[in-house]
C-alpha positions in Angstrom: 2.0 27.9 1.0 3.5 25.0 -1.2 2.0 23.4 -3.3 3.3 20.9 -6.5 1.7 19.8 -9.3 0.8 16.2 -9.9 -0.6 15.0 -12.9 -4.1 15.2 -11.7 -3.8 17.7 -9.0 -2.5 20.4 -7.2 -1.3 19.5 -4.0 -1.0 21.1 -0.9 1.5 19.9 1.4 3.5 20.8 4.8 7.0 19.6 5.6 9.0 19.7 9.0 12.2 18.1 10.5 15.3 16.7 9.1 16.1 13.0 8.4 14.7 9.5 7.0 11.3 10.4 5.7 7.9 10.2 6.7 5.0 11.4 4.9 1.7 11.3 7.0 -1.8 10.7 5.3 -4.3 12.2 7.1 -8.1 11.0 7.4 -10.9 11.6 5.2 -12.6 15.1 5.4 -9.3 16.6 7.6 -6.3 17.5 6.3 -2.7 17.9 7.8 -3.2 20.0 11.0 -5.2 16.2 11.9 -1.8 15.2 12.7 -1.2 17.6 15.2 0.0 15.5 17.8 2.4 13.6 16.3 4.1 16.7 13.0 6.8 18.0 16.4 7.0 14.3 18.1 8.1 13.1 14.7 10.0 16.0 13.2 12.6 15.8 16.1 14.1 12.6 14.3 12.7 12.1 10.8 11.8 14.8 7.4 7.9 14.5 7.9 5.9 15.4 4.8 2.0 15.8 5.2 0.1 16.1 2.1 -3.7 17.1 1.7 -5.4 14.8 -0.7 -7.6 16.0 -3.8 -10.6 18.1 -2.1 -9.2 17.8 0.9 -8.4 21.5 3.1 -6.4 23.6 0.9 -6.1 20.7 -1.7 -8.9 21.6 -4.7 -11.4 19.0 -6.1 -11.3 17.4 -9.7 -14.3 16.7 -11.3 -15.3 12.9 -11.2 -16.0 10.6 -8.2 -13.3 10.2 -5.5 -11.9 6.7 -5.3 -9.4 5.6 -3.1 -7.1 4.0 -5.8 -7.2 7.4 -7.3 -5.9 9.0 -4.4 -3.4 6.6 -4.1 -2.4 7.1 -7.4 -1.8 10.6 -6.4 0.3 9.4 -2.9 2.8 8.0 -5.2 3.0 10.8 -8.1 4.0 13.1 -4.8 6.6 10.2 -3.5 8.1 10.8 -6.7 8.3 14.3 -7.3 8.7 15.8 -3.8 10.1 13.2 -1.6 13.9 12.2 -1.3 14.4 7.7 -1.4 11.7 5.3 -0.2 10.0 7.0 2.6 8.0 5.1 5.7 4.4 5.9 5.2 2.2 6.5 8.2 -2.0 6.4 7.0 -4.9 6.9 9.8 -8.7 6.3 8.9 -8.9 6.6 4.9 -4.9 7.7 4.6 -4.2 4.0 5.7 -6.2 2.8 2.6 -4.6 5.3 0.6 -0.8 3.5 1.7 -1.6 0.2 1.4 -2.7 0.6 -1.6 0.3 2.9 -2.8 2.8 0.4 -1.1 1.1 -2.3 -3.2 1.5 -0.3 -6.2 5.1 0.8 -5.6 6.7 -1.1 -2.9 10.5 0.7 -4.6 8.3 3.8 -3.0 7.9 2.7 0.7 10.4 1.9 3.1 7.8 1.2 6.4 4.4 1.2 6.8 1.6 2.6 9.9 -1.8 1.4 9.2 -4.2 3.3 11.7 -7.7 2.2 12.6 -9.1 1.2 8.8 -10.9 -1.8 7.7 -9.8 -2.9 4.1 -13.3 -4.3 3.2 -16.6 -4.6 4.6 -16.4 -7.8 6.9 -13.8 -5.3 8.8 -16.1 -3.1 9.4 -17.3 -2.4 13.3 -21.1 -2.1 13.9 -22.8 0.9 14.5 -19.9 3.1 13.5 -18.7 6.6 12.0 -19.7 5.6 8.6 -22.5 4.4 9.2 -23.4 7.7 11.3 -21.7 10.2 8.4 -24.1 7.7 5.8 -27.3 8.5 7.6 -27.0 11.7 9.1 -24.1 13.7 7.3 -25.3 14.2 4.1 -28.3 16.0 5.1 -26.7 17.9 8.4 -23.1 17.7 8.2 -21.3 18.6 11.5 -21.3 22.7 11.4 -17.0 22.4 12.5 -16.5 20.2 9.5 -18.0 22.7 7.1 -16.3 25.6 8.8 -13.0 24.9 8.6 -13.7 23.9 4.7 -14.8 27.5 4.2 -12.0 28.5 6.0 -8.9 27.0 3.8 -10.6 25.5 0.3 -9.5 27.0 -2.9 -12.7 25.9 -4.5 -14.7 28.2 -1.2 -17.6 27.5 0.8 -19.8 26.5 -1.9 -18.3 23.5 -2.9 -18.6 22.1 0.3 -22.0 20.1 -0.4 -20.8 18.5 -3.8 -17.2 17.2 -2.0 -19.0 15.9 0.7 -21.5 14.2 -1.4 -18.5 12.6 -3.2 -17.1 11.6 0.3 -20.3 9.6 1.4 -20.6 8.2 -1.9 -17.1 7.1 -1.4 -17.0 5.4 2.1 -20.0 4.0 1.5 -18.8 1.8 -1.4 -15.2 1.5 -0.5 -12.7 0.3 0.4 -13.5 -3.2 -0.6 -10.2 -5.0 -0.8 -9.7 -8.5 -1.0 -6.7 -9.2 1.5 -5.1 -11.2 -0.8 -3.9 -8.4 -2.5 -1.9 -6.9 0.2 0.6 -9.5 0.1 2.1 -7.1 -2.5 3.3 -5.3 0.4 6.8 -5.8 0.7 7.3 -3.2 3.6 7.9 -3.9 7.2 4.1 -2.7 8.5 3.1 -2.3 11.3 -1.1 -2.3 11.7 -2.4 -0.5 15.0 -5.9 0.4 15.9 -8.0 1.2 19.4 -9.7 -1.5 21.3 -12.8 0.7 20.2 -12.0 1.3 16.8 -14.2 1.5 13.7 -12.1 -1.4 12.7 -13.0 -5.3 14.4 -9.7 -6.2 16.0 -9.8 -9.9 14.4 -10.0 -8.1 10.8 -6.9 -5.8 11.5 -5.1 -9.4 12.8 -6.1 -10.9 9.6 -4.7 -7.6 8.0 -1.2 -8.0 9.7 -1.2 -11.8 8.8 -1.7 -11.1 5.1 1.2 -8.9 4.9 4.1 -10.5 4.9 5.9 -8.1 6.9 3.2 -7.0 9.2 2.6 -6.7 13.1 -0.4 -5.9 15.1 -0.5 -3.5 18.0 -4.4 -2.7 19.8 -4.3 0.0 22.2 -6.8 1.0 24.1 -8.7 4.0 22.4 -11.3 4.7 20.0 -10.9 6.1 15.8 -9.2 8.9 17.4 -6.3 6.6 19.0 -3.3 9.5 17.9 -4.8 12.1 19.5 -6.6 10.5 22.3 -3.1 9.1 23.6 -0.5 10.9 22.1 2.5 9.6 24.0 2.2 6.4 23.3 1.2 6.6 20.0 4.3 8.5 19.0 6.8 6.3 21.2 5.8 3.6 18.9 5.5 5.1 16.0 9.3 6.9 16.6 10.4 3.0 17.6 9.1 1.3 14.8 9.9 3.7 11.9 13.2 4.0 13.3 13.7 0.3 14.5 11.4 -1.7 12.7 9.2 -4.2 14.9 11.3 -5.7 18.1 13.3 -9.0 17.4 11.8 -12.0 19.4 13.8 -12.5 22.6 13.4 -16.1 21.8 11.3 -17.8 19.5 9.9 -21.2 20.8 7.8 -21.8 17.6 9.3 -25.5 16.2 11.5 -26.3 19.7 11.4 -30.1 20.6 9.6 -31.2 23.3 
């Protein structure tokens, strides 16, 4: 399995295909095989790289809290030791906060930008959601498939499970919590795209979008699980606008005379 060695962490990570490159950030508490419906789709036109972030899958843990800005320090110490040229980034759930974040940081790093069904702070957040579920319920009676396939692939093994889930919660319960102001760093071409039934409000990711300089808003209809749930269609624009970039205005009225 390969792995490379960042400064503060051993990383696991998959590659497939041949071309531009993509690297894939999965969610929090899955690793790469969460991207199973988009790896082939992708790899048919583009070198896709997915990494598994520090305790995630067969990634190990490192002591101290898990933050997002650390993990994102960690997205771009693999950009620049395992990944040929700017590469398009492609983050779902917590792997979208990990990219903006790193394509703030190092926009010389990022050539596009996916951001998948992630609020950036709370007043993004939908009601009655998966955090709020994995805050009241999870730490006490985590989801049986969740711990099983942890005990499956984790170097640190099945007892660690309870103390990287802890750090998860803690996590997602205080983060992310970034001002959108600071995502006009973002120099990319991004595209933000999310479910009509996300665990994102749709006006937030809009505000999102507008905030970026590049950025573009797509709502499909869906829920947090938007890439799976409707794989072809995901993919088709995800191929177009990595490959493309968003669609030039057939005509742009904005500013005509009367």
């Amino acid at each position: 399995m390969p792995y490379v060695q960042l400064p503060a962490v051993n990383t696991y990570y998959e590659q497939a295909g041949s071309g531009p490159a993509v690297v894939l950030l999965h969610g929090g508490l899955f690793g790469a095989e969460s991207w199973f419906a988009q790896r082939d789709a992708l790899a048919a036109e583009f070198e896709v790289y997915l990494p598994e972030r520090r305790g995630h899958a067969h990634t190990p843990d490192v002591p101290g809290p898990l933050t997002y800005q650390a993990m994102a320090d960690d997205t771009v110490a693999f950009l620049e030791a395992v990944v040929p040229g700017p590469a398009h980034l492609v983050g779902w759930s917590d792997g979208a906060v990990v990219g903006a974040l790193a394509a703030a940081q190092r926009p010389d790093l990022v050539n596009r930008l996916v951001l998948i069904g992630q609020y950036f702070n709370p007043s993004g957040q939908a009601p009655d959601g998966l955090v709020e579920l994995m805050s009241s319920r999870w730490r006490e009676a985590p989801p049986a498939f969740l711990h099983e396939h942890y005990d499956r692939v984790s170097p640190d093994g099945p007892g660690h499970y309870p103390v990287f889930l802890g750090k998860m919660l803690d996590m997602v319960t205080r983060e992310p919590d970034i001002p959108l102001s600071g995502l006009a760093a973002i120099t990319a071409q991004t595209l933000v795209l999310q479910g009509d039934k996300d665990e994102v409000l749709i006006g937030h990711s809009a505000e999102v979008a507008a905030a970026i300089p590049g950025g573009r808003l797509a709502v499909l209809p869906g829920t947090h699980a938007l890439p799976m749930e409707s794989p072809d269609l995901v993919n088709q624009l995800l191929i177009s606008f990595l490959r493309d970039g968003p669609p030039h205005a057939a005509w742009d009225f904005r500013g005509a005379p009367d």
